[in-house]
N, C-alpha and C positions, 0 to 999 in steps of 0.2 A: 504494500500500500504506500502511496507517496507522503510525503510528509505535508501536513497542512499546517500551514502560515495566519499567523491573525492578521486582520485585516487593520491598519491603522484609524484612525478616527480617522483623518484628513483625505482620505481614501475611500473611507463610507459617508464622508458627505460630498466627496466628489459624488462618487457614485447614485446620492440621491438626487443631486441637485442635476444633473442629465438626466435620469428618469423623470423628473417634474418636468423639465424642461421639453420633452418627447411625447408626455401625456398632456402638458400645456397645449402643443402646436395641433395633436392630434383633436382634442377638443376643439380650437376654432376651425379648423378645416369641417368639421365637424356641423358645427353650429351656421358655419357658411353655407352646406348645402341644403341643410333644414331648411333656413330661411331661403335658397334660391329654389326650392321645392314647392313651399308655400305659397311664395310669392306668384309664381309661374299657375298654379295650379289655381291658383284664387283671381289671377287676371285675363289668364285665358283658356281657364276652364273649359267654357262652353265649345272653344276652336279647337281642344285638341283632339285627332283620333281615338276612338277606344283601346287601339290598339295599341300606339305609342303611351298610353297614358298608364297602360298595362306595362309594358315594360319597362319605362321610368320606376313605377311604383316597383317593381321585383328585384329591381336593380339596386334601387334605395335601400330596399328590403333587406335584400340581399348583403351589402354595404353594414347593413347597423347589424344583421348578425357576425359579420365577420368583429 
């Protein structure tokens, strides 16, 4: 078995401080397509294909499971 090392403080808040940073960004990419989803969806609603509107929607879907 290899030998395991502790991790320094300055190391694990590196380390946190890039993970905040990563879920930071990912959240307003996030929050951006919410709102271009809504917005789109609630202004031209009525013009969109069933079809496209179906796979926007699966895709979205799709998107917040991953």
């Amino acid at each position: 078995m290899p030998i395991q090392e502790t991790m320094s403080i300055d190391l694990i808040y590196q380390a946190l401080y890039e993970a905040l940073g990563l879920s930071d960004s990912s959240l307003q990419i996030w929050m951006t397509y919410t709102f271009a989803i809504i917005a789109a969806a609630h202004l031209a609603g009525d013009r969109i294909k069933g079809s496209t509107y179906k796979l926007v929607s699966g895709l979205y879907g799709l998107y917040a499971g991953v």
